[in-house]
PQR file of N, CA, C, O and H, with PARSE charges and radii, in Angstrom:
ATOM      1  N   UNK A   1      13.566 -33.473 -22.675 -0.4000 1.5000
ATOM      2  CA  UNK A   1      12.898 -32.402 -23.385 -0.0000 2.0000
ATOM      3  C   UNK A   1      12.117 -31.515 -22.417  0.5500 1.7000
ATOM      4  O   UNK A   1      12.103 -30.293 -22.564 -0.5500 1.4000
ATOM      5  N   UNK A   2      11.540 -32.061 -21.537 -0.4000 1.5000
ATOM      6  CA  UNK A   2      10.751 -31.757 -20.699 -0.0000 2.0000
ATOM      7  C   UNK A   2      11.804 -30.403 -19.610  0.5500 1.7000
ATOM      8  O   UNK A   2      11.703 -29.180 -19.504 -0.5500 1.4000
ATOM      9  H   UNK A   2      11.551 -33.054 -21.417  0.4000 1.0000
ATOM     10  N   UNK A   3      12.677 -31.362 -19.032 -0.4000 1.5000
ATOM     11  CA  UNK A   3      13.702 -30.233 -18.223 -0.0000 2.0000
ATOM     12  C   UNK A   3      13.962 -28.859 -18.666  0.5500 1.7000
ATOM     13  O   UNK A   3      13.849 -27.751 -18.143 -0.5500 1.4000
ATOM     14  H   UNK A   3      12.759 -32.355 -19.118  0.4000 1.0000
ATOM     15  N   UNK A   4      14.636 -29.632 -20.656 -0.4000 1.5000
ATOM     16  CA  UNK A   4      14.921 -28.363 -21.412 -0.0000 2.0000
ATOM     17  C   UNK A   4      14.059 -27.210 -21.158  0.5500 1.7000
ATOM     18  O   UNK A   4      14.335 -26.195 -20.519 -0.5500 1.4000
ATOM     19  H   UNK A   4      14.727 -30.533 -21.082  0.4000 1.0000
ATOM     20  N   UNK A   5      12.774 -27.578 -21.865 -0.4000 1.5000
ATOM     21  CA  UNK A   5      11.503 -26.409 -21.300 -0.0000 2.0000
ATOM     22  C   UNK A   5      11.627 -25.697 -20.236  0.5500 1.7000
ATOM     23  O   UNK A   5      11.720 -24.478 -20.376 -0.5500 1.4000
ATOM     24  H   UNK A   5      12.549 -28.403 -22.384  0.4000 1.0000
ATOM     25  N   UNK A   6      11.661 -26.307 -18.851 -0.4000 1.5000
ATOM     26  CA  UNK A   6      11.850 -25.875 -17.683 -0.0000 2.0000
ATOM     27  C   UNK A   6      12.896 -24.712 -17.605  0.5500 1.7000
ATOM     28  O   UNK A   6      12.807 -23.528 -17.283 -0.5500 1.4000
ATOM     29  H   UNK A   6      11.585 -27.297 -18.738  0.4000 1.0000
ATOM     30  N   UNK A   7      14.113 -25.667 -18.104 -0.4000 1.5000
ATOM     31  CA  UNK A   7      15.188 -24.199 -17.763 -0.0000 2.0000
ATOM     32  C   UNK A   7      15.142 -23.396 -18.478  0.5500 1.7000
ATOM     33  O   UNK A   7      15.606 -22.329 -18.076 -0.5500 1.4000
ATOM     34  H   UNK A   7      14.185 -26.629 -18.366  0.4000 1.0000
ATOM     35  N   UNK A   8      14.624 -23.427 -19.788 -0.4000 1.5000
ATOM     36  CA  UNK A   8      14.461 -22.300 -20.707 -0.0000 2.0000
ATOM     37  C   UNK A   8      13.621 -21.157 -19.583  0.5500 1.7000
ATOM     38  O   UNK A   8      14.063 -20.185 -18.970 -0.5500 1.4000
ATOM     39  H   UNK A   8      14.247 -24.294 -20.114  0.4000 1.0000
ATOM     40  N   UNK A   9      12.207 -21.778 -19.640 -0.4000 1.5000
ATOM     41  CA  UNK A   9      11.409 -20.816 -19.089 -0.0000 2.0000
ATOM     42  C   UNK A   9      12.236 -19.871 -17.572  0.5500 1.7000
ATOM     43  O   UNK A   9      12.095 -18.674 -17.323 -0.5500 1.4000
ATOM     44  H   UNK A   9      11.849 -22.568 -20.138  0.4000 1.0000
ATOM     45  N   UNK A  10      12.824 -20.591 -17.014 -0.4000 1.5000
ATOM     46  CA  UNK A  10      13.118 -20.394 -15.934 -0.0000 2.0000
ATOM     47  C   UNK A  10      14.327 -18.965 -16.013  0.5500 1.7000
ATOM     48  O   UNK A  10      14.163 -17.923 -15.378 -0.5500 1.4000
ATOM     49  H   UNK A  10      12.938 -21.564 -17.217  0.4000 1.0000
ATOM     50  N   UNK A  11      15.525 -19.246 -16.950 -0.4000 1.5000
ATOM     51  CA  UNK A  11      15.957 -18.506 -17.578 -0.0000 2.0000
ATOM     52  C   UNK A  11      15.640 -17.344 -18.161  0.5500 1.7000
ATOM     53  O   UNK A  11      16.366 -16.350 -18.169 -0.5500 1.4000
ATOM     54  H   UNK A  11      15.658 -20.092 -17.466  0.4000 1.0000
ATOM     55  N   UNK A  12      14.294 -17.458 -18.782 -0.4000 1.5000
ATOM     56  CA  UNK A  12      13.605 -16.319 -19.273 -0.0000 2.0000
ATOM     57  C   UNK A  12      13.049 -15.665 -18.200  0.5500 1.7000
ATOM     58  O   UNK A  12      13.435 -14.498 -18.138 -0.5500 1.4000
ATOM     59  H   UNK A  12      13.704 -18.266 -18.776  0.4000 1.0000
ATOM     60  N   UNK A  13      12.203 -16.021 -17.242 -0.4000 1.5000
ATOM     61  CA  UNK A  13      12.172 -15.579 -15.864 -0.0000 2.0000
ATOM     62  C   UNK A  13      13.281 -14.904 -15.160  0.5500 1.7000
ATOM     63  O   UNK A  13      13.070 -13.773 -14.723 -0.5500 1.4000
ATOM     64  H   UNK A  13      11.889 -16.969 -17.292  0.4000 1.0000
ATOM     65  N   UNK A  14      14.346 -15.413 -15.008 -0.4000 1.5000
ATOM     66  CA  UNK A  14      15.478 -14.738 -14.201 -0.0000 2.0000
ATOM     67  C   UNK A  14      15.852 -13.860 -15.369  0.5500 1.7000
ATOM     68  O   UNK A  14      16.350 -12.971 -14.678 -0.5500 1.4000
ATOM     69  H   UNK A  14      14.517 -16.332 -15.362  0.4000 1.0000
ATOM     70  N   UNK A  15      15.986 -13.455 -16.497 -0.4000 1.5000
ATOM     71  CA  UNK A  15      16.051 -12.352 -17.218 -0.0000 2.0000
ATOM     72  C   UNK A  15      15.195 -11.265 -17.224  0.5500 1.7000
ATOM     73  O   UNK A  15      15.716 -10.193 -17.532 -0.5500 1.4000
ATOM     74  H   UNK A  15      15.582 -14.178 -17.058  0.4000 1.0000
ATOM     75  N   UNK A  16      13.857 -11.266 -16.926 -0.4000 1.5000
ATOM     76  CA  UNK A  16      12.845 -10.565 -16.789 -0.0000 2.0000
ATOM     77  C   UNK A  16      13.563 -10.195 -15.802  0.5500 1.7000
ATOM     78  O   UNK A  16      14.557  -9.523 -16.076 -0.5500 1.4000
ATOM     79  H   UNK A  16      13.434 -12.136 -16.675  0.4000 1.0000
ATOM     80  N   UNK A  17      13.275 -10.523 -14.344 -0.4000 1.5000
ATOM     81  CA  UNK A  17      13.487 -10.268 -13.195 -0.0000 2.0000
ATOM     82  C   UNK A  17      14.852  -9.531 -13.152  0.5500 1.7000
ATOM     83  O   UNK A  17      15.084  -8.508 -12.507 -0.5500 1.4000
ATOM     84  H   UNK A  17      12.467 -11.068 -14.122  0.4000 1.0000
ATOM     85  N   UNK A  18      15.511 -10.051 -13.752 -0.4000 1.5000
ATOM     86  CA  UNK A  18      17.571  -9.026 -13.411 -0.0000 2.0000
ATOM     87  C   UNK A  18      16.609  -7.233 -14.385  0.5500 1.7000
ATOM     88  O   UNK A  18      16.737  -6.045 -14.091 -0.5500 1.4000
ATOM     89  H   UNK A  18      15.323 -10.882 -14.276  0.4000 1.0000
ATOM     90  N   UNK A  19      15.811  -7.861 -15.437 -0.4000 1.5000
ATOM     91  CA  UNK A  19      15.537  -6.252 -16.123 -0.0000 2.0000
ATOM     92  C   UNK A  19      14.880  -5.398 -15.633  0.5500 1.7000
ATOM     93  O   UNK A  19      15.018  -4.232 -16.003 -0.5500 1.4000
ATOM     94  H   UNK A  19      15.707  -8.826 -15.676  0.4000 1.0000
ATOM     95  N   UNK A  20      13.781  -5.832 -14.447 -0.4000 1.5000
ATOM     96  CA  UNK A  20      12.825  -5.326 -13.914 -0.0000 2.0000
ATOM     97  C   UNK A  20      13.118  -4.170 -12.923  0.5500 1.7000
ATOM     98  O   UNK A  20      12.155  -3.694 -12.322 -0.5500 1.4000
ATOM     99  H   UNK A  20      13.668  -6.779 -14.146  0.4000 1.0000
ATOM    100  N   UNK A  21      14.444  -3.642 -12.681 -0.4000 1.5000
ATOM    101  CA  UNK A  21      14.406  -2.509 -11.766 -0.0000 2.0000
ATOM    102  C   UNK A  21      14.991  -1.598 -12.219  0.5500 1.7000
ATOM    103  O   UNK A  21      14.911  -0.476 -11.721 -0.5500 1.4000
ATOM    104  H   UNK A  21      15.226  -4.029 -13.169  0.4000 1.0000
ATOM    105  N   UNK A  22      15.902  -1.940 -13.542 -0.4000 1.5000
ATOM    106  CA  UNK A  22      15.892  -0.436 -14.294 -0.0000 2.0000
ATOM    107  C   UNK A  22      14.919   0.108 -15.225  0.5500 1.7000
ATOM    108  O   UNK A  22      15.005   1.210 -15.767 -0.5500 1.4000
ATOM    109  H   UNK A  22      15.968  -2.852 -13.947  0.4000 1.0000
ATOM    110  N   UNK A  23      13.647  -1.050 -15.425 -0.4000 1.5000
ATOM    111  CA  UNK A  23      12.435  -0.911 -15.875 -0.0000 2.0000
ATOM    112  C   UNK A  23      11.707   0.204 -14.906  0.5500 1.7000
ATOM    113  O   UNK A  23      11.107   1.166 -15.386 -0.5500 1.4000
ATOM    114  H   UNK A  23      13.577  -1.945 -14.984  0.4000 1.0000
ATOM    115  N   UNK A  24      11.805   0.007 -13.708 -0.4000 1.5000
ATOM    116  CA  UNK A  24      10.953   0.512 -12.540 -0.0000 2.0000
ATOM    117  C   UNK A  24      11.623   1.771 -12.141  0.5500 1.7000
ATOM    118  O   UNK A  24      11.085   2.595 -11.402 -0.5500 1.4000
ATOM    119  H   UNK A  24      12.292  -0.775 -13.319  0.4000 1.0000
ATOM    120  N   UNK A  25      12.835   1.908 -12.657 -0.4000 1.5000
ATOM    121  CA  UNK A  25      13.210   3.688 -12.299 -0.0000 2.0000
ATOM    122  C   UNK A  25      12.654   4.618 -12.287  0.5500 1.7000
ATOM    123  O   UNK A  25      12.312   5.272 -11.302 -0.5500 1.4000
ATOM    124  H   UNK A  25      13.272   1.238 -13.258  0.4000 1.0000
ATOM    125  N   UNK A  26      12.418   4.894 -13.720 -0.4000 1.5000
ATOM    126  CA  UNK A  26      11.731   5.968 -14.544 -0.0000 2.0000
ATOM    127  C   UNK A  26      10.478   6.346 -13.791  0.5500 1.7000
ATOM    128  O   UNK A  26      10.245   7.465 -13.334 -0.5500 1.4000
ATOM    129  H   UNK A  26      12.696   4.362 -14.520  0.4000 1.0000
ATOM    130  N   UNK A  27       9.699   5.284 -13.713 -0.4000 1.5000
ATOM    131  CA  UNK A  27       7.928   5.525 -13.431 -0.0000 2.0000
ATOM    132  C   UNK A  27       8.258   5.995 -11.502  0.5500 1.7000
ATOM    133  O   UNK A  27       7.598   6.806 -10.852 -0.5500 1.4000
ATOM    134  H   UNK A  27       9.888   4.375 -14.084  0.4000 1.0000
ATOM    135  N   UNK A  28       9.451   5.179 -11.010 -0.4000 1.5000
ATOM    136  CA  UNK A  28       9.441   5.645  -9.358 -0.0000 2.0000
ATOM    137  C   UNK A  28       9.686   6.762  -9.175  0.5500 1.7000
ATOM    138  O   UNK A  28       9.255   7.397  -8.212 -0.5500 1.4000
ATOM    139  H   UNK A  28       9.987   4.521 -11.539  0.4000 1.0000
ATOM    140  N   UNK A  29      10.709   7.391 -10.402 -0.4000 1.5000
ATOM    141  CA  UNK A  29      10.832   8.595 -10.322 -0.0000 2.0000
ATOM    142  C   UNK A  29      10.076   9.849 -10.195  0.5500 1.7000
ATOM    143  O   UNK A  29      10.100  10.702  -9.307 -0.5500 1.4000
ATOM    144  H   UNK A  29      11.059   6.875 -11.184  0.4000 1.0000
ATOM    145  N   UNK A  30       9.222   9.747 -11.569 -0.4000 1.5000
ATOM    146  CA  UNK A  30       8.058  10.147 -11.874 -0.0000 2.0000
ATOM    147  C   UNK A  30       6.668  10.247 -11.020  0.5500 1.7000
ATOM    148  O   UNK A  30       5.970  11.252 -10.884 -0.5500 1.4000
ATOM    149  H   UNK A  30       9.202   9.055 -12.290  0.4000 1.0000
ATOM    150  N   UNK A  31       6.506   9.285 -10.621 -0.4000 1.5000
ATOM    151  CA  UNK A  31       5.089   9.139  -9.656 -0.0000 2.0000
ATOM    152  C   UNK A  31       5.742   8.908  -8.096  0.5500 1.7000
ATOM    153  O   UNK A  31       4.892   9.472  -7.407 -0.5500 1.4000
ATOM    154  H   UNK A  31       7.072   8.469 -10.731  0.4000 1.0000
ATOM    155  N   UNK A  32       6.712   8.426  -7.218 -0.4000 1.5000
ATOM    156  CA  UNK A  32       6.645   8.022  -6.652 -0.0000 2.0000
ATOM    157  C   UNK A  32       7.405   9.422  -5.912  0.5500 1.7000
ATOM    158  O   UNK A  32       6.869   9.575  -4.815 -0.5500 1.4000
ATOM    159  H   UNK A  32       7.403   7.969  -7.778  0.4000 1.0000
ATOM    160  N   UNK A  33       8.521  10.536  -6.161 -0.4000 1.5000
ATOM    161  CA  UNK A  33       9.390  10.905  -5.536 -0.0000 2.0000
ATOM    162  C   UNK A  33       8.744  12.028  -5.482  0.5500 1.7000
ATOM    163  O   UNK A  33       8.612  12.534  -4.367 -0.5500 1.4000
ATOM    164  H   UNK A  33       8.956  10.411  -7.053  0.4000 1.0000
ATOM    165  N   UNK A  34       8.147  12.744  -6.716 -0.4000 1.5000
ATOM    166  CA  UNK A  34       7.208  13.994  -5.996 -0.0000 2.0000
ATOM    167  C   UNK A  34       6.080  13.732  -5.211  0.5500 1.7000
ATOM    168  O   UNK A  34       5.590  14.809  -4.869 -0.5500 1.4000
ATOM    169  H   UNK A  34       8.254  12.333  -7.621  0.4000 1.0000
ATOM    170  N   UNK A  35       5.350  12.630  -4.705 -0.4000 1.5000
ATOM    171  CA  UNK A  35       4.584  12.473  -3.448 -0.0000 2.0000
ATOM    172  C   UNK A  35       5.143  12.267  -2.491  0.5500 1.7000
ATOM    173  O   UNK A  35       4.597  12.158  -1.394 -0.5500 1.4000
ATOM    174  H   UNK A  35       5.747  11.755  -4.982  0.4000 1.0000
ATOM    175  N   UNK A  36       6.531  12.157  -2.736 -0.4000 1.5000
ATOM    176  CA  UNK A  36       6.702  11.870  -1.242 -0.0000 2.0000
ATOM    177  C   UNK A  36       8.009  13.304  -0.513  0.5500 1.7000
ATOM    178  O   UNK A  36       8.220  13.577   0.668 -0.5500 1.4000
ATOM    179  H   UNK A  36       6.975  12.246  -3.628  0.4000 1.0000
ATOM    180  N   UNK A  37       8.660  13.955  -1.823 -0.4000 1.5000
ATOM    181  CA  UNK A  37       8.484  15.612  -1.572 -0.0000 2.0000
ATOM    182  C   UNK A  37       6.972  16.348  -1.179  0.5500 1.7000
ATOM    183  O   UNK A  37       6.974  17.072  -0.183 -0.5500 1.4000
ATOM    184  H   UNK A  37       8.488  13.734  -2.783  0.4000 1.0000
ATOM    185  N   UNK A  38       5.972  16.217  -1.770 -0.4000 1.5000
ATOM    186  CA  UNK A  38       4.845  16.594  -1.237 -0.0000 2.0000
ATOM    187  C   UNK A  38       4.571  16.351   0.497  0.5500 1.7000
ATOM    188  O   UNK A  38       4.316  17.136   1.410 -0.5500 1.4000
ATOM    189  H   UNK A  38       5.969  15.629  -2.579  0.4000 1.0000
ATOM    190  N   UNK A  39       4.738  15.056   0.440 -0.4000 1.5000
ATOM    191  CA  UNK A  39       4.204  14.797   2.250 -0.0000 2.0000
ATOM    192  C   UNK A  39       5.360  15.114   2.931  0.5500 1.7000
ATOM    193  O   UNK A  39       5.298  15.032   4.157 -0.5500 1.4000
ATOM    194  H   UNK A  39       4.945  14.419  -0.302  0.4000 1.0000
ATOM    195  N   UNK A  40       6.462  15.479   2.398 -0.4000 1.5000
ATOM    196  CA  UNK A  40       7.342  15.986   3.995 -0.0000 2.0000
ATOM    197  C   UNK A  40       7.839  17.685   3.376  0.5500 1.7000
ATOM    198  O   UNK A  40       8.459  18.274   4.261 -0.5500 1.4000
ATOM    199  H   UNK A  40       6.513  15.546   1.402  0.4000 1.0000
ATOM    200  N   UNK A  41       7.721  18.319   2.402 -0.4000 1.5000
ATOM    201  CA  UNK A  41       7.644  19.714   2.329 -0.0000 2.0000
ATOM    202  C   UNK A  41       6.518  20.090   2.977  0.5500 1.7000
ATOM    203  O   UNK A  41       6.762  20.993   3.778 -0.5500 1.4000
ATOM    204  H   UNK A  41       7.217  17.841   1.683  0.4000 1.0000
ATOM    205  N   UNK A  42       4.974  19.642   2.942 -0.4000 1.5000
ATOM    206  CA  UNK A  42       3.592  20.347   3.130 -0.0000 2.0000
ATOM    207  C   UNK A  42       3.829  21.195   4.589  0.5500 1.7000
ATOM    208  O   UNK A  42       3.613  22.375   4.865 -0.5500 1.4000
ATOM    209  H   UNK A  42       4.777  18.909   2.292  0.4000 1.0000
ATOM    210  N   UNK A  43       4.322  20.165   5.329 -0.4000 1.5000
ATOM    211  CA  UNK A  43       4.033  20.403   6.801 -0.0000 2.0000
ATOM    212  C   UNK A  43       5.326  21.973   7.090  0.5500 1.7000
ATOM    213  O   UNK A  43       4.977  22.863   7.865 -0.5500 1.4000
ATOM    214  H   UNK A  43       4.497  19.207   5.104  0.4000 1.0000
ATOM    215  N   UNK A  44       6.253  22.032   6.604 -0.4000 1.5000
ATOM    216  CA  UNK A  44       7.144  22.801   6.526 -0.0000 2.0000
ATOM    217  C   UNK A  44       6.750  24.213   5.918  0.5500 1.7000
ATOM    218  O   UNK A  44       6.763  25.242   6.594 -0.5500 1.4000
ATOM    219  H   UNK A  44       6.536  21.309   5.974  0.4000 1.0000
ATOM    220  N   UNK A  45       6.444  24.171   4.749 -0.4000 1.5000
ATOM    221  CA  UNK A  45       5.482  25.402   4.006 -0.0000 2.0000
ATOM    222  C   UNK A  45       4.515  25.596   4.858  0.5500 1.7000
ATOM    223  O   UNK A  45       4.843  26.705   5.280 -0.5500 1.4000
ATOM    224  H   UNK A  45       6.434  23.335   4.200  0.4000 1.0000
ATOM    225  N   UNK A  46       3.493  25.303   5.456 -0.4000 1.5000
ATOM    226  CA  UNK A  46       2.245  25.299   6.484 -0.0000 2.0000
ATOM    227  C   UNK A  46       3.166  26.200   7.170  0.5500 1.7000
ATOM    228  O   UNK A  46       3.226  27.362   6.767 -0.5500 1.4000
ATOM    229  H   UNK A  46       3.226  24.402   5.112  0.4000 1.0000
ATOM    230  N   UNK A  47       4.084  25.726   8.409 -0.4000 1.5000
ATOM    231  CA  UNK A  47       4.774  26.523   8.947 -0.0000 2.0000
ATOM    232  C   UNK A  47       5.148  27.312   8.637  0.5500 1.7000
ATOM    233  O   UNK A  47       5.226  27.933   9.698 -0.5500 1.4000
ATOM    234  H   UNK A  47       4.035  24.783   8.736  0.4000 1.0000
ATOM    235  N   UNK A  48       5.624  28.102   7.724 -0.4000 1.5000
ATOM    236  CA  UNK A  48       6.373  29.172   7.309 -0.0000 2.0000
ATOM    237  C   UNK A  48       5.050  30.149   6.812  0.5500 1.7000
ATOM    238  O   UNK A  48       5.086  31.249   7.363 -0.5500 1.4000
ATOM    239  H   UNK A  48       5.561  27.598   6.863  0.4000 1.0000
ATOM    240  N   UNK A  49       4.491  30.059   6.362 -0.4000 1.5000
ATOM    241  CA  UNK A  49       3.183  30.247   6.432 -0.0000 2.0000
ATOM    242  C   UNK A  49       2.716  30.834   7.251  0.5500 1.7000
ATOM    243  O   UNK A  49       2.666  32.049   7.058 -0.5500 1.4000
ATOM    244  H   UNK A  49       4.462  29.165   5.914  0.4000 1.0000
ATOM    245  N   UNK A  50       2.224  30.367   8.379 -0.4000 1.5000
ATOM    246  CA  UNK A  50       1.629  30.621   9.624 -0.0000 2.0000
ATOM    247  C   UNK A  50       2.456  31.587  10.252  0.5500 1.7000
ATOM    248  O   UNK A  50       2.005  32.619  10.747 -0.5500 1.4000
ATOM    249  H   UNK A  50       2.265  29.380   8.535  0.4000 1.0000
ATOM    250  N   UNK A  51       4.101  31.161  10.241 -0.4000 1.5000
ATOM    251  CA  UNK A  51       4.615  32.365  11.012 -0.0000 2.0000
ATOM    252  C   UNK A  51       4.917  33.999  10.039  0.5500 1.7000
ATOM    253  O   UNK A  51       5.092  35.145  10.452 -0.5500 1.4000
ATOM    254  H   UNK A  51       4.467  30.322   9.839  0.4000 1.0000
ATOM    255  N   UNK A  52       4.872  33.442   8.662 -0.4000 1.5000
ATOM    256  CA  UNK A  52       5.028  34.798   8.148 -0.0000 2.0000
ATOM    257  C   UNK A  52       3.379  35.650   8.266  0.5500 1.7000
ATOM    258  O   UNK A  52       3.202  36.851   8.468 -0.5500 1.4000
ATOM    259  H   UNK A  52       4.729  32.510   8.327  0.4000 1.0000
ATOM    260  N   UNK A  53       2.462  34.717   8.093 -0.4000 1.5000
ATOM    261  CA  UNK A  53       0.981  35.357   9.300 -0.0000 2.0000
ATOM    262  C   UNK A  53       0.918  36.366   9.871  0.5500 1.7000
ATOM    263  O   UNK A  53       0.403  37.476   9.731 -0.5500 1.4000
ATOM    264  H   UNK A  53       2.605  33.741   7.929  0.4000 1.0000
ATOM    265  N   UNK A  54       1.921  35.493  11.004 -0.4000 1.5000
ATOM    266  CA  UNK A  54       1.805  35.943  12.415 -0.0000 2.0000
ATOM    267  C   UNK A  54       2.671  37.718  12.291  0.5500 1.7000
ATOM    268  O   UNK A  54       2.416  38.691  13.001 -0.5500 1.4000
ATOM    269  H   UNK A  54       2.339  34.592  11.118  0.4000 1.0000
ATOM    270  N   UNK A  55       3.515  37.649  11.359 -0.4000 1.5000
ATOM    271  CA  UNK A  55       4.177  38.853  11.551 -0.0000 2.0000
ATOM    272  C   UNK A  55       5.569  38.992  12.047  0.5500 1.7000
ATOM    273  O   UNK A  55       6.129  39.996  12.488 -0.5500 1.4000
ATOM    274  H   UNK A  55       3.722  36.859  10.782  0.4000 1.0000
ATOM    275  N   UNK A  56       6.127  37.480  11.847 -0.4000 1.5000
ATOM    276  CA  UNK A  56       7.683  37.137  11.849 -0.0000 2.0000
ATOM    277  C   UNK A  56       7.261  36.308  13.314  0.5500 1.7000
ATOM    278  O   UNK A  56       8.125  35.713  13.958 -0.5500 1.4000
ATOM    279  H   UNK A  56       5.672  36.665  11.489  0.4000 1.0000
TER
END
């Protein structure tokens, strides 16, 4: 009886876990991909920037 428990739980665990990364898409999408467009566009815009400034 005791085992039973075990593999149940364990089972339910490895089901969580197989669901957990099309769980995690959405929100990486959302929060995670426009900060990290932010930190490698900034430095690029800055530049373009500065040289349209400067006067080409």
């Amino acid at each position: 009886m005791a085992k039973e428990n075990r593999e149940m739980r364990l089972s339910a665990a490895e089901k969580k876990a197989a669901a957990l990364p099309a769980k995690l898409t959405v929100p990486m999408i959302l929060f995670f991909l426009p900060v990290l467009f932010i930190v490698i566009l900034t430095p690029a815009i800055i530049s373009i920037q500065d040289t349209m400034a400067k006067g080409g």
